[in-house]
C-alpha positions as CSV (number, residue, x, y, z in Angstrom):
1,X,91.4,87.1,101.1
2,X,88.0,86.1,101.2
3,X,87.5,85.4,105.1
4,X,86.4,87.4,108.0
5,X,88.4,88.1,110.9
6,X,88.3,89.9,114.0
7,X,90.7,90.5,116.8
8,X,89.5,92.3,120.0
9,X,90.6,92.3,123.7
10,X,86.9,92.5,124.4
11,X,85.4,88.8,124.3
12,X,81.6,90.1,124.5
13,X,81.5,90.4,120.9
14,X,78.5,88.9,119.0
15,X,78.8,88.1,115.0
16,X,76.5,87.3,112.5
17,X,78.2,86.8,109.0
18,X,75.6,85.3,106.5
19,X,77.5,83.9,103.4
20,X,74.3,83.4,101.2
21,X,73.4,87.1,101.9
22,X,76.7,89.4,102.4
23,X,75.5,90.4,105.5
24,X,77.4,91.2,109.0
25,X,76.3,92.1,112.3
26,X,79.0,93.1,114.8
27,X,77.6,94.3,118.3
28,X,80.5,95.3,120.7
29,X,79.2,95.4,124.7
30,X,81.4,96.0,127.4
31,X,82.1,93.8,129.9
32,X,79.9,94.9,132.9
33,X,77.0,97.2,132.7
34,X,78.9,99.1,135.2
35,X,81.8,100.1,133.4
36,X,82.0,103.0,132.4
37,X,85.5,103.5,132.0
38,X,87.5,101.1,129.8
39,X,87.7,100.6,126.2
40,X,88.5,97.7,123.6
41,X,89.9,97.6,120.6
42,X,88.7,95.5,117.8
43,X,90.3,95.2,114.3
44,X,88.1,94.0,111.9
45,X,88.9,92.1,108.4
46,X,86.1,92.0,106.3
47,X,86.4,89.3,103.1
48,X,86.8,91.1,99.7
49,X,83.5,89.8,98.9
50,X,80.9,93.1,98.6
51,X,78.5,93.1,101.0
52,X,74.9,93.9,100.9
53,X,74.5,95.0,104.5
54,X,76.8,96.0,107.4
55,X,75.7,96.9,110.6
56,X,78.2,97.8,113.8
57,X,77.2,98.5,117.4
58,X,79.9,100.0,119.4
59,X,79.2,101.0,123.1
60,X,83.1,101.8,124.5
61,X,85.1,99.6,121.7
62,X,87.5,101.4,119.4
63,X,87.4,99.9,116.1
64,X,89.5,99.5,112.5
65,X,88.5,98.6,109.1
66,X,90.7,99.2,106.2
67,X,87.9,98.6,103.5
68,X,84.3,98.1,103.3
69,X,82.2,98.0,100.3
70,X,78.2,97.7,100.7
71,X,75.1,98.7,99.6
72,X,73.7,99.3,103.1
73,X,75.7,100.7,106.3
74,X,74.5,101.2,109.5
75,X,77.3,102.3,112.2
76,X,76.5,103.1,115.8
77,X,79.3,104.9,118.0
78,X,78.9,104.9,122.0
79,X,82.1,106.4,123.8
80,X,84.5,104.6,121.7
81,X,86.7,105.3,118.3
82,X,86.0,104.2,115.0
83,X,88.5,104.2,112.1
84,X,86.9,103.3,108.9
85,X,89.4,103.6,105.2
86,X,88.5,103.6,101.8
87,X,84.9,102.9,102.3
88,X,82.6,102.5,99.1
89,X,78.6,102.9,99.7
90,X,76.3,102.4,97.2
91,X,72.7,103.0,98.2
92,X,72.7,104.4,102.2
93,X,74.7,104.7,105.5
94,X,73.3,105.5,108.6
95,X,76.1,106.4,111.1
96,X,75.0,107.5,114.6
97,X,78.0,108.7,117.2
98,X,77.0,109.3,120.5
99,X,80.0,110.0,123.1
100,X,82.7,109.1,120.2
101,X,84.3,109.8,117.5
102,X,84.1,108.8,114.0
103,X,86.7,108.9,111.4
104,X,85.8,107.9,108.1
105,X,89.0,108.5,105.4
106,X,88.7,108.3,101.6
107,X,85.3,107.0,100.5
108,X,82.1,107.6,98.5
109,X,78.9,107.4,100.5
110,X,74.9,108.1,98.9
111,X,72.8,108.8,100.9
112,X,74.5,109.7,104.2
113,X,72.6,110.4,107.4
114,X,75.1,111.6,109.6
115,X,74.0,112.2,113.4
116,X,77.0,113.5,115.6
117,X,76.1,113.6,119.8
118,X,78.7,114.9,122.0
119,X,81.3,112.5,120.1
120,X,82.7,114.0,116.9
121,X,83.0,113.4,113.8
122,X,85.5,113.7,110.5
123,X,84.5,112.4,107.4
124,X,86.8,112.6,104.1
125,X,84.3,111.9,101.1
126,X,82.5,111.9,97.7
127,X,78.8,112.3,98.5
128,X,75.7,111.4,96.2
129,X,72.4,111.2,96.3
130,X,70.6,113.4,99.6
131,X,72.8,113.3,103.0
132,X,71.7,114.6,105.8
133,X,74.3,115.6,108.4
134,X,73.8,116.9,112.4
135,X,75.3,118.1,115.1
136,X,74.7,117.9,118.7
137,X,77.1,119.1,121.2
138,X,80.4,117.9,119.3
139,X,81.9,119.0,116.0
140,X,81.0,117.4,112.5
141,X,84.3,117.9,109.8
142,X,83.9,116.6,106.2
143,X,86.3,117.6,103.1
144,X,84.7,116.3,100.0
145,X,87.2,115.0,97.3
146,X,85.1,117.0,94.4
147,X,84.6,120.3,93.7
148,X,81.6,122.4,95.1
149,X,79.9,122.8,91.9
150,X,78.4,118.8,92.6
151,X,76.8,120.0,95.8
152,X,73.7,122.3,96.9
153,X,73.3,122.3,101.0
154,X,70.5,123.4,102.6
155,X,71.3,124.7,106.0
156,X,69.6,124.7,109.1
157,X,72.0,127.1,111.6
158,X,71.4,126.4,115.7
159,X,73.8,127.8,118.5
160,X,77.1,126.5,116.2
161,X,78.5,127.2,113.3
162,X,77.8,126.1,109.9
163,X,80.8,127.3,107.4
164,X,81.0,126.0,103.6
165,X,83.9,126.7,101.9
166,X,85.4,128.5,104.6
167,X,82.4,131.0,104.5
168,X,79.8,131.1,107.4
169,X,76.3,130.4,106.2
170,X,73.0,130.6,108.1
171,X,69.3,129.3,107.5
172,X,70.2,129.2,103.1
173,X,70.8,127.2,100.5
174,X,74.0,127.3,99.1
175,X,74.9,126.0,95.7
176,X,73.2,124.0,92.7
177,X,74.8,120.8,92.3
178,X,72.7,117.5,92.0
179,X,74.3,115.9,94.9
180,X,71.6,117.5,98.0
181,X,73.3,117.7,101.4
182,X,70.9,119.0,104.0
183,X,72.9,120.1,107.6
184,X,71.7,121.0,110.5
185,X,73.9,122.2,113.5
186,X,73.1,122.1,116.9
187,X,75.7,123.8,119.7
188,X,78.2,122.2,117.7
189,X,79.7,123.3,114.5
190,X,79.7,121.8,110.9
191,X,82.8,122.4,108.7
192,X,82.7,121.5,105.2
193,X,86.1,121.9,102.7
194,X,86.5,120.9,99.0
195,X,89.6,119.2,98.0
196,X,89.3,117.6,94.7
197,X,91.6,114.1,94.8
198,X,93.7,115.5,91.6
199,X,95.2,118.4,93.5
């Protein structure tokens, strides 16, 4: 299905799709600059083509994508929801949540920088390359679909938690894989599980 489609109950939506390129822009506003309050929804179709950049701005919408595959994305989360599935990035994402809450389910991101306000954030995942993950004031959850021998972290503890593998770890590297995942944690905590897609 090679077209691009979007439903929303929000009609202050602005789109940029560039066919020549495989490039999309989607900035979500709400209505008034005054409200605060309400949210829209948005479900978003994206053509099967691959894309070479994605970029989403979300200030109260909650949003749906059932697949993406890019080289570039960059996702920024106000106070609404995002629901992204089987997501495929092949050289960086940049995803920024601010007041809401990111959900990312089956996917393989490089280079992940992951930077999680007061929203928070649950990422299911095969990491490559160097990610770098924070946490503000809300919670950052990832389970990576290998196995812990891929992955070295170098940790940065604040006020919350940081726990690998079900183990709480403080200001030290942990592990020797190839795949570098640097977190820092703020008064939040990051929670990191292995569960390798076989089992």
């Amino acid at each position: 299905d090679d077209y691009l489609f979007i439903e929303s109950d929000n009609r202050n939506i602005s789109i940029d799709y560039d066919k020549r390129t495989y490039s999309i822009v989607i900035d979500e506003k709400k209505l008034s600059r005054f409200d605060y309050t309400n949210s829209y929804n948005m479900t978003i179709h994206l053509p099967s083509a691959f894309f070479k950049e994605v970029d989403i701005t979300t200030e109260s919408g909650n949003i749906i994508i059932d697949e993406m595959n890019t080289n570039r994305l960059n996702l920024n989360v106000g106070a609404g929801q995002t629901n992204i599935n089987n997501l495929t990035v092949y050289k960086e994402a940049n995803v920024v949540s601010g007041v809401g809450r990111v959900f990312i389910n089956v996917s393989v991101i490089n280079n992940l920088t992951l930077s999680s306000g007061v929203g928070e954030s649950s990422i299911s995942t095969i990491l490559a390359g160097n990610s770098y993950i924070s946490s503000g004031v809300g919670n950052v959850y990832i389970t990576i679909l290998q196995g812990s021998n891929h992955y070295t972290f170098n940790n940065k503890k604040g006020i919350g938690d940081i726990r690998i593998d079900n183990n709480k770890v403080n200001d030290t590297v942990y592990g020797s894989g190839p795949s570098m995942v640097n977190i820092t944690s703020g008064i939040g905590n990051v929670n990191i599980i292995f569960k390798e897609e076989n089992k």
